[in-house]
N, C-alpha and C positions, 0 to 999 in steps of 0.2 A: 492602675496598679494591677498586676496579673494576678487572676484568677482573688479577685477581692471576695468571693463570694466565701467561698471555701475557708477562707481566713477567720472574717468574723466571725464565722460560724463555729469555727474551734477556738477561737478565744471567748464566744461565751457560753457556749460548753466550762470551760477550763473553767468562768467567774462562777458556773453555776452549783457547779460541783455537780456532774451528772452521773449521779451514782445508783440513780434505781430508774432503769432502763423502762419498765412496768407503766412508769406516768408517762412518758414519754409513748409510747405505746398507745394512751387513749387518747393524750392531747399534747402536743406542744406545750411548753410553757410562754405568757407572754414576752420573755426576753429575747427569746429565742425568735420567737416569730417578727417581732421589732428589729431584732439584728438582720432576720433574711433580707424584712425590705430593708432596710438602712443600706445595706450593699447592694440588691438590688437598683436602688435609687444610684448608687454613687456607680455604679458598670455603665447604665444608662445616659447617666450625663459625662462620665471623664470623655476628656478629649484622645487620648491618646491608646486606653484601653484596647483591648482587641477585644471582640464578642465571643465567651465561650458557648460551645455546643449547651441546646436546653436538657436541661437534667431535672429527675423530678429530687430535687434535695430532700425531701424530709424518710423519704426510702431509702436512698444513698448515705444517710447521718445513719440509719437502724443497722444498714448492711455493713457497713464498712467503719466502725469504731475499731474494729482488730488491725486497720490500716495506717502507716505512716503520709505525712505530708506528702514526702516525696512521690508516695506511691501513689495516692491521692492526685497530685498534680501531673505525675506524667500520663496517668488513664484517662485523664479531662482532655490532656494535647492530644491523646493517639485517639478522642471518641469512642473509647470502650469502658469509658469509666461505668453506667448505665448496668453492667453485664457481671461488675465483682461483686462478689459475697463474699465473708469470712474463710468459706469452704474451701473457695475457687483457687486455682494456680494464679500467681501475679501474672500478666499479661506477657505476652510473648510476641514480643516483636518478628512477625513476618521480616523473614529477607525478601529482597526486592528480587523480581521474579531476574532467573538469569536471562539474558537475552537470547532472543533464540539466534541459534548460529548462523550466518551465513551461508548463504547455500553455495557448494563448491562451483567452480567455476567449471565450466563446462570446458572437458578437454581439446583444444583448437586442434582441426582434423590434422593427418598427418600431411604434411606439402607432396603432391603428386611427384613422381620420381620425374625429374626431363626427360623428354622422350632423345633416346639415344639420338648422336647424328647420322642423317642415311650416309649408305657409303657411296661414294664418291662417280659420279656416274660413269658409267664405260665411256670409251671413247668412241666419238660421233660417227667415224671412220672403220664401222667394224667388217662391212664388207673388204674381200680379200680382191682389190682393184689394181695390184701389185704397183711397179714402178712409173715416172714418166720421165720424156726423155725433155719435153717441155710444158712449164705449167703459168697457165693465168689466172688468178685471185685477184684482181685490179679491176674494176668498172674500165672502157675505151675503148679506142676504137684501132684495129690490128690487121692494117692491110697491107695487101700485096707480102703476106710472110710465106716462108715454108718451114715447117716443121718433120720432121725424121726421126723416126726411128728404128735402128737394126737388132735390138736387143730383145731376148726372150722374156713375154709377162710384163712388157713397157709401155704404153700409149705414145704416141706419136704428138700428140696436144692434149693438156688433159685441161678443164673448164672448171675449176670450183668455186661457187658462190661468189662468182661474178657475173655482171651483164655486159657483153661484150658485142661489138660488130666486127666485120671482117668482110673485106671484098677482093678478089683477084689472090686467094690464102691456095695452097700446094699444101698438101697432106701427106705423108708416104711411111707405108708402114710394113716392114719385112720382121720374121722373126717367130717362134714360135709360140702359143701358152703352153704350159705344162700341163693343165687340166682346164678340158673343155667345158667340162661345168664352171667353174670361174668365171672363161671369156662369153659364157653366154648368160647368168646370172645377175654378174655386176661389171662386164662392161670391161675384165682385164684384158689388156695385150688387144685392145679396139685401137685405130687410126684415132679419130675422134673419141672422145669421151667428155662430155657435160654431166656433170654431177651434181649430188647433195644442193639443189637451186638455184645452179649457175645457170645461163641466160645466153644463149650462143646465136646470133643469127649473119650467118657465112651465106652468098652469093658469088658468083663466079668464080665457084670454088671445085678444087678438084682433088677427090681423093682416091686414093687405090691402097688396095694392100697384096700381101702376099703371102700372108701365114696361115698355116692353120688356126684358127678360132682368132682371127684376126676381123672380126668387123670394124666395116667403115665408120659408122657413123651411130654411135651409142648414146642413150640418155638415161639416166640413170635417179630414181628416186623423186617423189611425189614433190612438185614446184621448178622441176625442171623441164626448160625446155630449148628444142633446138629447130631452128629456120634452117631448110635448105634451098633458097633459089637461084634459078638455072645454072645448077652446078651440074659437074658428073660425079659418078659412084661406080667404082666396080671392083672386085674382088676375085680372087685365083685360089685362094686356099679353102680346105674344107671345114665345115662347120662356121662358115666365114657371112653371116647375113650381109647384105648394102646397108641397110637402115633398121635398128630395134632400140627398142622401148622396154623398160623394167621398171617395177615399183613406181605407177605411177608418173612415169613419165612422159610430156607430151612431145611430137614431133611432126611436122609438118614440112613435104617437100612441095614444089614450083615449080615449075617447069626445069623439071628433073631427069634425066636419064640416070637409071643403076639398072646395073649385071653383075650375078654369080656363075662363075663355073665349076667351082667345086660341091663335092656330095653336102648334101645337110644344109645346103646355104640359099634359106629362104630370101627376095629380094624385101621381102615387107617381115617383120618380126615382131611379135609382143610377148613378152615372154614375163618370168615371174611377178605373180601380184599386179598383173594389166598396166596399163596405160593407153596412150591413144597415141594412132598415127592418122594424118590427113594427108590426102596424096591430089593435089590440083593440075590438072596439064600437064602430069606428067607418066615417064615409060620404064617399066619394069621387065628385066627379062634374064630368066634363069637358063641355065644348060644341063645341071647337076643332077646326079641321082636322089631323093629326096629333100628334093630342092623346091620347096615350093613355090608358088607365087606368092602365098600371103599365109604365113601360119603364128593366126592368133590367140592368145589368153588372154585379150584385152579389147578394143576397141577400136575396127580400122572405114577409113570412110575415105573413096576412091571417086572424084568427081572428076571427069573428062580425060580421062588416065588409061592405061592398057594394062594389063600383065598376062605375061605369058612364061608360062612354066612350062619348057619344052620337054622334059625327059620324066615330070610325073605330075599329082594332081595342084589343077589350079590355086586350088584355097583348103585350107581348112582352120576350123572354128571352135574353137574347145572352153568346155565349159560355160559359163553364164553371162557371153561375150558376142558381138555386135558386127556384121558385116554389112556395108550399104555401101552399095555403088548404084549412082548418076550419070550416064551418058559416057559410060566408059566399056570395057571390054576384060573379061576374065576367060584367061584358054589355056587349059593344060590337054596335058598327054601320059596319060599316068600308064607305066611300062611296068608296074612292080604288080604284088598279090590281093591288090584291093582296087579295080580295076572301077573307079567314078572319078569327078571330077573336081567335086565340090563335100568334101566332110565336117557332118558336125554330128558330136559326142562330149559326152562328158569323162573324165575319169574315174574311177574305181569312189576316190578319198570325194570327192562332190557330188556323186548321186546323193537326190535325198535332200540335200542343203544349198541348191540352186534355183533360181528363177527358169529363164525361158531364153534360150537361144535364139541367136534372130540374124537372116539374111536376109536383106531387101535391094534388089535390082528396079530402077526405073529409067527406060528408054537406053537400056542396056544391052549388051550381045553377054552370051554365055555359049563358049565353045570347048568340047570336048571332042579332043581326039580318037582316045577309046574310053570304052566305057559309057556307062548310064552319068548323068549329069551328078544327081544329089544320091551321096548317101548317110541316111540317117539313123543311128544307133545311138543306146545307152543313155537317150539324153532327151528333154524336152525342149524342142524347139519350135519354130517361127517362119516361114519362107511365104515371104511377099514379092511377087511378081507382076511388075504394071509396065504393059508396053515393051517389052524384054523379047530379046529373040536367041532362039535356044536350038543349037545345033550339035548333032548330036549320030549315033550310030541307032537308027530307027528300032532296030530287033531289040533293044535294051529296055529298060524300063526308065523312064522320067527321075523317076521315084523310086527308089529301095529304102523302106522302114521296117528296118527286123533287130533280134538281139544281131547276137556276135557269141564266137566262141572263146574269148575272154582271152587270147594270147597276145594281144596288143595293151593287155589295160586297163579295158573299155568296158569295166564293170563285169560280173561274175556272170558267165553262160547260165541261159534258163531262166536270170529275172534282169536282163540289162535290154531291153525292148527299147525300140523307138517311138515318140511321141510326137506327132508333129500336129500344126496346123497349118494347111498351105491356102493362100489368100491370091483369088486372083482379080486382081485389077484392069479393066478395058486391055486385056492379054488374052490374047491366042496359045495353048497349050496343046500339044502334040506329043502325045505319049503315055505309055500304061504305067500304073501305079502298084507298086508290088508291096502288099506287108504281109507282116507273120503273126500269129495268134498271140504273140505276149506285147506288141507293137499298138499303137493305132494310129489315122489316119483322118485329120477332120478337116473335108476339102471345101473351101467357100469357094462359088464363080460368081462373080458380081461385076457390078457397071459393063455388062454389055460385054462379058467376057467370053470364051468358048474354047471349053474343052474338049478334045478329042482324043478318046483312048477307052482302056477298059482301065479296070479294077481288079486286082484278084488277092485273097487271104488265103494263106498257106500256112502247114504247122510250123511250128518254131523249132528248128533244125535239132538244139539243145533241148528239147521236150520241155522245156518250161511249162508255167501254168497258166491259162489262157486269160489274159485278159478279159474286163469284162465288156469293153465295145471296140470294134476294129477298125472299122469304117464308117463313115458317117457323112452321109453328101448333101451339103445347102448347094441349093440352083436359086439364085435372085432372079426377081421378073427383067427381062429384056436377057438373060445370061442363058448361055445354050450347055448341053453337054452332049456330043456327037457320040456313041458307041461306037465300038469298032471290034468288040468280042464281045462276050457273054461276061457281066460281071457278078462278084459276090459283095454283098456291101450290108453293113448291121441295117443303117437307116434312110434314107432318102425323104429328103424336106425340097421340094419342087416348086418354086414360084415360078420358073420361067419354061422352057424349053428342054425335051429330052428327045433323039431321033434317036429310034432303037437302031435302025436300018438293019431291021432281023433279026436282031439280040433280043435279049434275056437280061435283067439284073434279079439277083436273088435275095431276098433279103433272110436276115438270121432269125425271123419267125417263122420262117419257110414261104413267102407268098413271093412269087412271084413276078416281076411286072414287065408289060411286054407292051406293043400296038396290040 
């Protein structure tokens, strides 16, 4: 029975008539105390009872006479019964704590915006290569054709990103470009034209033209390339190359014959952003007024070949590009205002951001008409000679390394000097060496080589500002250097042999060395 304690304990109260609180105070009476345990006993053994919280009852009977049953009973459930007095407030039931809130969600970031779409790419075709009059885009094989064209800004055959052969093929191409920059840039209004990685390789094949900036035989952009063997090539109009190369294009002739006879119309060409020509067994030969044998911005390599450039100089080399000829022959005759053979410079826009220029002859002829062989300005270069024979007008100098007065291009008068380093290889050299104060000049003789000439440093026309060394000469042991004047030179490193033969070299610390 709930809460049995509490019961009897006010029903014998109620029998006893407790009306003088006083005795109760010293001592319980025995009814009273017989009642506690009598309920005590029966909480202990009921089965069903619940165990209430321990209370000391005989405090709780003193404190709480001014309380009701009810109130009495609910302060035994909630365990605060222990804590009322007559004084106290009825018990005050705590609300249950509120929950604590949820913690907000965290705001999910915002979705990245898509990234717009790029726009649409140019098209692949942006050089201006104008029309053709026939074109192949087909992989096969294309012999015994002829291809024509009479129309101004047309190709004659044009090659796109195809790989193609051809044998016994007629090329013919009249007609003129509108601008000469175009037909020498990207190859418009050429006979031939292989493009954008098309793959062209034609043998006894024969092409001519007739126009103005009409070249034969053009390759065009970096994967392209074209085979010419033992074909012909020749050309009439000006500005008209036999064989050029752009953007990376390579090209390789065989037992080749090409001629130009108009002005501007180089037989070998590399022209914007390099490429490379290979020229095997074969003949090159110009008539035009700067018409050269070989004028490159790229990379030309001439093994058992000739070129001659009749009416100006042989070669020339520009910028941070490569000329190597093997057992072949370079001969101009340069008639114009810059009276050498063989030029290498750089332009204005690549001083400053190029490597090293480089001409290498082995078991070669080098023939100049008029004029000194090499001349060197505004550029650093490279000239390796092994086994090389070099003919030439004696009273000239071998060598010219000086600025320039800057009306050609060739970098600003006063700071555009030439740099060179000339390497000689088991070669015989015959000839003086001419540079100027903002210029220098660092001559290696080596394996058994022998050079014969003087030296000499002169101011720099343009007043420029003097370099700091001009001249500099290694002699390798077994390697001679023959004087043939009195020279001036910054340094002298002598391993092998010097015959003054009565000369003088002076060095730029004043001493100087004699027998």
């Amino acid at each position: 029975m709930k809460h049995s304690k509490i019961a009897a304990l006010l029903c014998v109260l109620a029998m006893a008539g407790a009306g003088a609180p006083s005795v109760w105070a010293e001592e319980p009476s025995a009814p009273v105390v017989n009642a506690l345990k009598d309920a005590d006993t029966a909480a202990q053994t009921g089965d069903t009872a619940a165990k209430a919280p321990e209370v000391n009852y005989t405090d709780a009977l003193l404190k709480g006479l001014s309380l009701t049953l009810p109130d009495v009973e609910k302060s035994v459930e909630s365990g605060t019964f222990k804590n009322l007095s007559p004084e106290a407030p009825k018990p005050v039931v705590e609300p249950a704590p509120e929950p604590e809130p949820l913690p907000e969600p965290e705001p999910e970031p915002e979705p990245e915006p898509e990234p717009e779409p790029e726009p649409a790419p140019a098209s692949k075709y942006t050089a201006d290569q104008g029309d053709t009059a026939n074109e192949i885009d087909s992989d096969g094989t294309y012999d015994g054709m002829t291809y024509t064209s009479t129309k101004a800004d047309e190709n004659a055959l044009r090659v796109s990103m195809a790989y193609i052969s051809a044998k016994g093929d007629t090329i013919t191409k009249s007609g003129d470009v509108d601008d000469v920059t175009n037909s020498d840039l990207y190859g418009k209004n050429a006979a031939l034209l292989v493009t954008h990685g098309g793959h062209g390789a034609f043998s006894d094949t024969k092409i001519s033209t007739t126009g103005n900036g009409a070249t034969a035989a053009y390759g065009y952009s970096k994967g392209t390339y074209i085979n010419l063997t033992d074909s012909t090539v020749d050309t009439t109009g000006n500005f008209a190359p036999a064989a050029e190369a752009a953007e990376k294009a390579m090209m390789k002739l065989a037992g080749t014959t090409a001629s130009t006879t108009g002005y501007g119309s180089p037989a070998i060409k590399v022209s914007k952003n390099g490429g490379i020509i290979l020229a095997e067994n074969s003949h090159f030969t110009t008539t035009g007024q700067e018409s050269h044998g070989v004028y490159s911005s790229g990379d030309v390599t001439l093994t058992g070949s000739t070129v001659n450039a009749q009416a100006t100089k042989a070669a020339v080399v520009k910028n941070n590009n490569t000329l190597s000829l093997e057992n072949s022959t370079l001969e101009g005759n340069e008639t114009n205002s810059v009276p050498y053979n063989i030029v290498l410079y750089s332009d204005e826009s690549a001083i400053g951001t190029m490597g090293t220029q480089q001409f290498n002859a082995k078991d070669s002829t080098l023939i100049s008409h008029k004029g000194g062989m090499f001349y060197i300005t505004s550029t650093h270069g490279r000239v390796t000679l092994e086994n090389t024979t070099i003919q030439q007008d004696g009273t000239l100098p071998v060598f010219t390394v000086t600025g320039n007065d800057g009306s050609f291009g060739w970098g600003e008068a006063g700071s555009n000097g030439g740099h060179v380093q000339i390497v000689l290889v088991k070669q015989n050299l015959t000839g003086n060496i001419l540079v100027d104060s903002i210029s220098d000049v660092n001559m290696n003789i080596t394996d058994g080589s022998v050079w014969t000439g003087a030296i000499h440093i002169v101011p720099n026309a343009q007043n420029g500002d003097a370099y700091h060394t001009n001249a500099d000469i290694f002699i390798a042991a077994g390697s001679t250097w023959d004087l043939t004047e009195d020279s001036e030179v910054t340094t002298v490193s002598n391993l092998g042999t010097i015959n003054y033969n009565g000369h003088t070299i002076k060095l730029a610390d004043g001493t100087v060395m004699k027998e």
